[in-house]
C-alpha positions as CSV (number, residue, x, y, z in Angstrom):
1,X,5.3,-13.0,1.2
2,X,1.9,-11.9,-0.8
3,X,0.0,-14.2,1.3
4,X,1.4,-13.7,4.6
5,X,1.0,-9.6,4.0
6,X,-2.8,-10.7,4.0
7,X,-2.3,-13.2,7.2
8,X,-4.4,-11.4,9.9
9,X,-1.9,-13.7,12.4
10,X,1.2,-12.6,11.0
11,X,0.7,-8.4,11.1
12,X,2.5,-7.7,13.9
13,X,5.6,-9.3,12.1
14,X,4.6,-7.6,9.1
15,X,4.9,-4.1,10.8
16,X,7.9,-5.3,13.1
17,X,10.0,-6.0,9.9
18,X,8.1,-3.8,7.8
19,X,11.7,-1.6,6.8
20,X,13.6,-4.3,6.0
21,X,10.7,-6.1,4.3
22,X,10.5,-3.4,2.1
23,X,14.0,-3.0,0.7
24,X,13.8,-6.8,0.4
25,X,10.6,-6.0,-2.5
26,X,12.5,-3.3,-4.4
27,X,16.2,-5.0,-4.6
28,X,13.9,-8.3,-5.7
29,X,12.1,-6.6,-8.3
30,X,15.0,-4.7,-9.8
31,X,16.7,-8.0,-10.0
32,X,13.6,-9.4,-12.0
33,X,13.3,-6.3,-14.0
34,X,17.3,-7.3,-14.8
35,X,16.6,-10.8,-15.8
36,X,13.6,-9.9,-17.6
37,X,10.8,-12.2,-15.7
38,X,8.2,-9.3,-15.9
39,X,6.3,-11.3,-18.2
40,X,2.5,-9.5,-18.1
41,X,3.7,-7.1,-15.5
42,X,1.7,-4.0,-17.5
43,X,-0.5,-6.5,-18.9
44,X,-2.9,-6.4,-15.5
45,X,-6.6,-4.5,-14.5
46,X,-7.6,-4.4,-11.2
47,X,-10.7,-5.9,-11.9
48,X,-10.0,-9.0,-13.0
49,X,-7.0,-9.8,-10.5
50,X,-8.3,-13.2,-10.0
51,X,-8.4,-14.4,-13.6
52,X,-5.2,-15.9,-14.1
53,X,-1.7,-16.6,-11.9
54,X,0.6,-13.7,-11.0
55,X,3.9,-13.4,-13.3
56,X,7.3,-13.2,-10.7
57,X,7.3,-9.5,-11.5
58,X,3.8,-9.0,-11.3
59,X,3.5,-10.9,-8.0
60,X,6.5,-8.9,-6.3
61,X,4.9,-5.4,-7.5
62,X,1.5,-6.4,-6.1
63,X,2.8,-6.9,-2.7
64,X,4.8,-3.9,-2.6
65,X,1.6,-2.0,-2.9
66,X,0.2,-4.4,-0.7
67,X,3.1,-3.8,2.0
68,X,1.5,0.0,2.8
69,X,-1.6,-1.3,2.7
70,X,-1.8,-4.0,5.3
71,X,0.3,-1.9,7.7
72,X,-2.0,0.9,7.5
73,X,-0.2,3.0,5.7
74,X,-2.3,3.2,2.8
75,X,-1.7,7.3,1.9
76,X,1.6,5.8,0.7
77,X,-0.3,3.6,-1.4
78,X,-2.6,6.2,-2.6
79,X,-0.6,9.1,-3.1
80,X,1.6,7.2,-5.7
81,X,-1.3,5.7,-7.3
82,X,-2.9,9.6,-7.9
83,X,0.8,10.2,-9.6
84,X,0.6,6.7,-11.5
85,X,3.8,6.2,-10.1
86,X,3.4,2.4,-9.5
87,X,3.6,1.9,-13.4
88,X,7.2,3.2,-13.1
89,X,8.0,0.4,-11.1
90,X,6.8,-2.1,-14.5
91,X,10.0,-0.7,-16.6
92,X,13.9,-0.7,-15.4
93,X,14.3,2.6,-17.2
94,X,11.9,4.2,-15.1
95,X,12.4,2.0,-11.9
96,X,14.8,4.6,-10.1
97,X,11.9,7.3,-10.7
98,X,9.9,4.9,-9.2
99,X,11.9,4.5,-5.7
100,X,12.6,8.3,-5.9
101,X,8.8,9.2,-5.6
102,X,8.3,6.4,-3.4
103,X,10.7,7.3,-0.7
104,X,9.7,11.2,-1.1
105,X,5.8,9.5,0.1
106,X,7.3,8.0,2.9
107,X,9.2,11.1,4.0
108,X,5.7,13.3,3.3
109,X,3.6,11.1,5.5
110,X,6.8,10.3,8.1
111,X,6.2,6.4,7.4
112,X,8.8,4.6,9.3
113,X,11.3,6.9,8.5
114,X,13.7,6.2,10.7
115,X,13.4,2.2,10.4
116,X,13.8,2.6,6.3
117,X,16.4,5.2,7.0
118,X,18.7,2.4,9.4
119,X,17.9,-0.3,7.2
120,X,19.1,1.7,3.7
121,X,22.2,2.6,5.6
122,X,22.6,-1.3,5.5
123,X,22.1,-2.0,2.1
124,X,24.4,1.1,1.0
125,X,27.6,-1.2,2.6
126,X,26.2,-4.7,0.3
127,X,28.6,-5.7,-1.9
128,X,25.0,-5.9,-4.5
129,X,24.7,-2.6,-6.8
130,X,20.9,-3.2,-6.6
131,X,21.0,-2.7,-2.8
132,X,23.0,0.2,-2.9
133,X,20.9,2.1,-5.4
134,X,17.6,1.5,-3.6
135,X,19.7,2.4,-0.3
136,X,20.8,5.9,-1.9
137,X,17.3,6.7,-3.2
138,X,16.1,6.5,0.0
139,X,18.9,8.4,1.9
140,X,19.0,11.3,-0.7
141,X,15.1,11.9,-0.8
142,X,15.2,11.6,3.1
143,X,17.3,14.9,3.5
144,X,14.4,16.8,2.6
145,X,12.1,15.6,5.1
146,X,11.4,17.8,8.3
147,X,11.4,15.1,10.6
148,X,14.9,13.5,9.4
149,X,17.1,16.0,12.0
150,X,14.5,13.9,15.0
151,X,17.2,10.8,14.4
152,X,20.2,11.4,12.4
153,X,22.3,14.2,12.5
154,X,24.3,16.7,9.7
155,X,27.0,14.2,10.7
156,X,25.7,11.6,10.2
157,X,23.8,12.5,6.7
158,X,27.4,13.8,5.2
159,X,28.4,10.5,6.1
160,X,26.2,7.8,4.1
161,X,26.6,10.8,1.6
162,X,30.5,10.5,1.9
163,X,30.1,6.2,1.3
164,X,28.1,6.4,-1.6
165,X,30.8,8.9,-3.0
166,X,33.3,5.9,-3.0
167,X,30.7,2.9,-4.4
168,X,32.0,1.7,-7.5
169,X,28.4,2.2,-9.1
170,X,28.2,5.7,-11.2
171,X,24.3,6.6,-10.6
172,X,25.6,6.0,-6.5
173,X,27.7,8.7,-6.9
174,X,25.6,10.8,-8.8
175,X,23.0,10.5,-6.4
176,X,25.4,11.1,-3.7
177,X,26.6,14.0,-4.7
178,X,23.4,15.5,-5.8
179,X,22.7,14.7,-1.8
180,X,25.2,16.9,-0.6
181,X,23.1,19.8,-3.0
182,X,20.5,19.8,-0.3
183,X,19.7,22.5,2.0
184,X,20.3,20.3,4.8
185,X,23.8,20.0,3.7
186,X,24.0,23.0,2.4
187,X,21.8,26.0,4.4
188,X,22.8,28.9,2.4
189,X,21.0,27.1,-0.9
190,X,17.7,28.0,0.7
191,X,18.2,31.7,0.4
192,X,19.0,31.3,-2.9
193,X,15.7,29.0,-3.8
194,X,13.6,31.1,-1.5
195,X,14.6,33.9,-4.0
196,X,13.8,31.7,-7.0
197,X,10.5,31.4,-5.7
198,X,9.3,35.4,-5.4
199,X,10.8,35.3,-8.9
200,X,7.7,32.5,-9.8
201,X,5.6,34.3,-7.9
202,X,5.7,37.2,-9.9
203,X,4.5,35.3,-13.2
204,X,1.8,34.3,-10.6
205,X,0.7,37.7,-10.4
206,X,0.0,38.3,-14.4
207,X,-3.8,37.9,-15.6
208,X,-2.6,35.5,-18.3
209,X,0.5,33.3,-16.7
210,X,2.4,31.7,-19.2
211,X,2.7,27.9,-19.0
212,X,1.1,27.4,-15.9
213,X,2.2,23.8,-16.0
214,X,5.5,24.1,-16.1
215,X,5.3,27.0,-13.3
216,X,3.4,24.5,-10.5
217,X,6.1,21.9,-11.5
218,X,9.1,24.1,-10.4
219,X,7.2,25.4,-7.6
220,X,6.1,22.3,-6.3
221,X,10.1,20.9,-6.8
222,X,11.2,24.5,-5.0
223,X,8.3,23.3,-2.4
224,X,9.9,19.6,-1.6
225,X,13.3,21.2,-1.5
226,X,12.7,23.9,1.0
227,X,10.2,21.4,3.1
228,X,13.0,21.1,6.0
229,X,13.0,24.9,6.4
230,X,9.4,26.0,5.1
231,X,8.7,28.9,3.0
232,X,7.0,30.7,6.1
233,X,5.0,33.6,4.5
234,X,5.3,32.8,0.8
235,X,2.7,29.9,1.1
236,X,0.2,32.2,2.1
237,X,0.6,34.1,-1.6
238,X,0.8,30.9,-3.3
239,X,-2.4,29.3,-1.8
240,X,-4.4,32.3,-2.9
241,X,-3.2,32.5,-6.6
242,X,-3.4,28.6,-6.8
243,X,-7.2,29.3,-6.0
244,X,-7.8,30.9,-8.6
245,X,-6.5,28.4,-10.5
246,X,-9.3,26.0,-9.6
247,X,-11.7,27.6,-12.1
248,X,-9.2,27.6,-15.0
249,X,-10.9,26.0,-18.4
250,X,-8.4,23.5,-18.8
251,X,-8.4,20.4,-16.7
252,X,-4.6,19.9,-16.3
253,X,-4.2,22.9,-14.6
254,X,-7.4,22.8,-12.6
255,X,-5.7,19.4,-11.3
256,X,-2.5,20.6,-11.3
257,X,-3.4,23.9,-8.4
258,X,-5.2,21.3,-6.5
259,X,-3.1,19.2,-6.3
260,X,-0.3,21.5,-5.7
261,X,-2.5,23.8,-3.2
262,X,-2.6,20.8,-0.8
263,X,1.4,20.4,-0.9
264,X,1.6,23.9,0.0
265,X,-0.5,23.6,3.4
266,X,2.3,21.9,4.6
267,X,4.9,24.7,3.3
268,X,4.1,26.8,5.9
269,X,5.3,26.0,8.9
270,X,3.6,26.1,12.2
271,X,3.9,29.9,12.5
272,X,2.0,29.9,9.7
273,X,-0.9,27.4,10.2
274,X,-3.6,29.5,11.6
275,X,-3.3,31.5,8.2
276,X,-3.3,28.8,6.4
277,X,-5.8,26.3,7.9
278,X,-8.1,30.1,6.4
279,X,-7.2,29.9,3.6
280,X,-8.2,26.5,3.2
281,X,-11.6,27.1,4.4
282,X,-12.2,29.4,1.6
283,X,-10.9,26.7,-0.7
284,X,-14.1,24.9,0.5
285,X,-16.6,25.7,-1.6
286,X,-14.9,25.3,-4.7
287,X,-13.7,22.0,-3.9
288,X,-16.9,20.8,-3.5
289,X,-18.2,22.2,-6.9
290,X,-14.9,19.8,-8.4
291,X,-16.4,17.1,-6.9
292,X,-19.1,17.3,-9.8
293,X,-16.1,18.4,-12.4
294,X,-16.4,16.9,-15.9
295,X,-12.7,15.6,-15.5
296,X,-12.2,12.6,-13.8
297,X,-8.8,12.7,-12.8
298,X,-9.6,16.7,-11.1
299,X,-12.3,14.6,-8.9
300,X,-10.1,12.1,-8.0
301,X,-7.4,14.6,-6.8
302,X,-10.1,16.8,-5.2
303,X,-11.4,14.0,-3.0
304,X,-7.8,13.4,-2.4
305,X,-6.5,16.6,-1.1
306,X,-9.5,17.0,0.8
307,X,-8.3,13.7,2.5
308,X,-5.0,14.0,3.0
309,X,-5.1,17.5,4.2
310,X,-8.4,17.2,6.0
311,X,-10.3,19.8,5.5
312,X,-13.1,21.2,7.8
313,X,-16.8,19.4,7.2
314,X,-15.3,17.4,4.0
315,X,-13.2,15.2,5.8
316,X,-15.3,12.3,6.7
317,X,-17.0,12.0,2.9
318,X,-14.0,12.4,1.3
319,X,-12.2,9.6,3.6
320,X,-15.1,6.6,2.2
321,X,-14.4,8.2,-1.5
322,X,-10.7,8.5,-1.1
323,X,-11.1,5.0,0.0
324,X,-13.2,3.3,-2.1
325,X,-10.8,5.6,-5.3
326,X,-7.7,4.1,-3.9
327,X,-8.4,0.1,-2.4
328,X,-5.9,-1.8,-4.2
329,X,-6.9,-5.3,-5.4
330,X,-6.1,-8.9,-3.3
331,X,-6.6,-12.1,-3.9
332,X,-10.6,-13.0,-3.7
333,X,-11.3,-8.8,-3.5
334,X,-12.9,-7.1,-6.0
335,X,-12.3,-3.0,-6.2
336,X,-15.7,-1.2,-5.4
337,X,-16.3,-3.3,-2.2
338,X,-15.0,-2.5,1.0
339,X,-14.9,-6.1,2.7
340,X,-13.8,-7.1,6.2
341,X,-12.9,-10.7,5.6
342,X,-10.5,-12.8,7.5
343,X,-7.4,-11.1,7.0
344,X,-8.5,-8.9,3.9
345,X,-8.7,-4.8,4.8
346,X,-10.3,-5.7,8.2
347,X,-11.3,-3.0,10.2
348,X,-7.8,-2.3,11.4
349,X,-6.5,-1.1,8.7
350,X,-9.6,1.3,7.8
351,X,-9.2,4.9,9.0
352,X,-11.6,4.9,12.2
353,X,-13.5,7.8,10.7
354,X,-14.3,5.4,7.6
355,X,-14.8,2.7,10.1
356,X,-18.2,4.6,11.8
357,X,-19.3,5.6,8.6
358,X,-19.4,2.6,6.7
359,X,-20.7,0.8,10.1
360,X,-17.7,-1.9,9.7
């Protein structure tokens, strides 16, 4: 499966089965993780892929990643490498974590969603645990997408929810019934969270906020909880103290309202775009400067937010550095090279903007 995701000839079948060929990836390496055949899994650099043979669990991970990659859906990819989420996926204790962020990618960027969502209602009715916990991950994380109401209904949410209630596994039913939780499931929450957020807001507002961390981490959970409904005007409020935020001394949270001020372009709703897409013009300029910031990892989410969100006059520099940041290793590719080899990131799979840059 590693070679043929690299298989210019076999891409079409790649995307066709791309749904089912991921749950296939996940249930196998949660079985390996189980048996234990992750020999060398963390034991791996980029740059020195070709070195030596691929472990089972190694192998499996590397063509998971490569999965979004060759189907050109390489944000996916990306946006859980920014998080470092693909270690998660190297431990069983953090494996589930793994999925979660995972699935809540897909949702943000509307990858396949529907295909993933038909194929996890599948796997929830295997007889294997495995498949049923990789199939509730998926289901539970998809109720807070906007687009999920496009093909399945209330109905039809409450009843995967209602299945996973009755599966003999504990952490299915867990997950089930934090699913019902949702404000899909359950409007009225939103009120309530919508209220818990002018709460945050107001520690926003002090010169000195205390534990600014810890306040962008509940906002941003508040944020991808409240994504079906928006937060309408409230994102305007949020963008503008997160700017300030940009210039704070400490990298963490410099990163941290970045990262977070790109999630909440999305918060707003189209009502609220015109507003918004303002707002982030005047973020301009100081992402720029943080191109040049001493931190690495604030550069590396600058270039990305710039990316993913496109903003104006940056977008077309920041998609060859979000690129070259984020290229994932294959067999006889080195990171730092953008090649166009038989069936190796051709120039399908490279956003066309990238494509006229780089002349490929």
């Amino acid at each position: 499966m590693y070679e043929l995701l690299y298989t210019q000839e076999y891409k079409p079948a790649v995307q066709w089965a791309f749904a089912g060929i991921l749950l296939v990836l996940l249930t196998q390496l949660h079985y390996l993780l189980e048996l234990g055949m992750v020999e060398g899994i963390s034991d791996y650099q980029d740059d020195v892929l070709d070195s030596k043979p691929l472990g089972p669990g190694r192998m499996c991970l590397e063509a998971l990643k490569g999965l979004f990659w060759t189907t050109d859906n390489w944000e996916v990819f990306a946006h859980l490498k920014l998080l470092k989420a693909w270690e998660l996926f190297e431990h069983l204790e953090t494996y589930t974590e793994g999925v979660t962020l995972l699935a809540r990618a897909i949702a943000h960027y509307d990858c396949e969603l529907k295909a993933i969502l038909g194929q996890a209602s599948i796997s929830l009715k295997s007889t294997e645990e495995r498949d049923n916990i990789v199939a509730i991950l998926f289901i539970t994380e998809f109720l807070n997408s906007p687009n999920i109401s496009h093909f399945a209904s209330r109905r039809t949410m409450n009843n995967f929810l209602s299945l996973g209630l009755k599966n003999p596994n504990q952490l299915v039913q867990a997950l089930s019934l934090k699913g019902f939780s949702s404000t899909l499931m359950q409007p009225e929450k939103e009120i309530l969270l919508q209220n818990r957020l002018l709460e945050l807001l107001g520690s926003f507002l002090k010169p000195q906020p205390e534990d600014p961390m810890g306040l962008m981490q509940v906002l941003g959970d508040i944020l991808h909880h409240l994504s079906v409904q928006g937060i309408g005007a409230l994102s305007l409020k949020i963008a503008q103290h997160l700017l300030a935020l940009f210039e704070d001394e400490r990298a963490a949270v410099r990163g941290g309202a970045i990262f977070l001020f790109g999630d909440v372009m999305y918060s707003g709703g189209k009502k609220f775009q015109q507003p918004l897409e303002t707002v982030a013009f005047q973020a301009l300029v100081p992402l720029l400067f943080h191109l040049a910031d001493p931190c690495p990892e604030v550069i590396t989410r600058t270039v990305w937010v710039a990316w993913t969100y496109q903003l104006q006059h940056m977008a077309q520099v920041m998609q060859a550095m979000a690129l070259e940041a984020f290229q994932p290793p294959t067999p006889g590719h080195r990171p730092g090279s953008i090649s166009a080899g038989p069936g190796r990131h051709s120039v399908q799979t490279i956003p066309p903007a990238l494509a006229c840059i780089t002349g490929l």
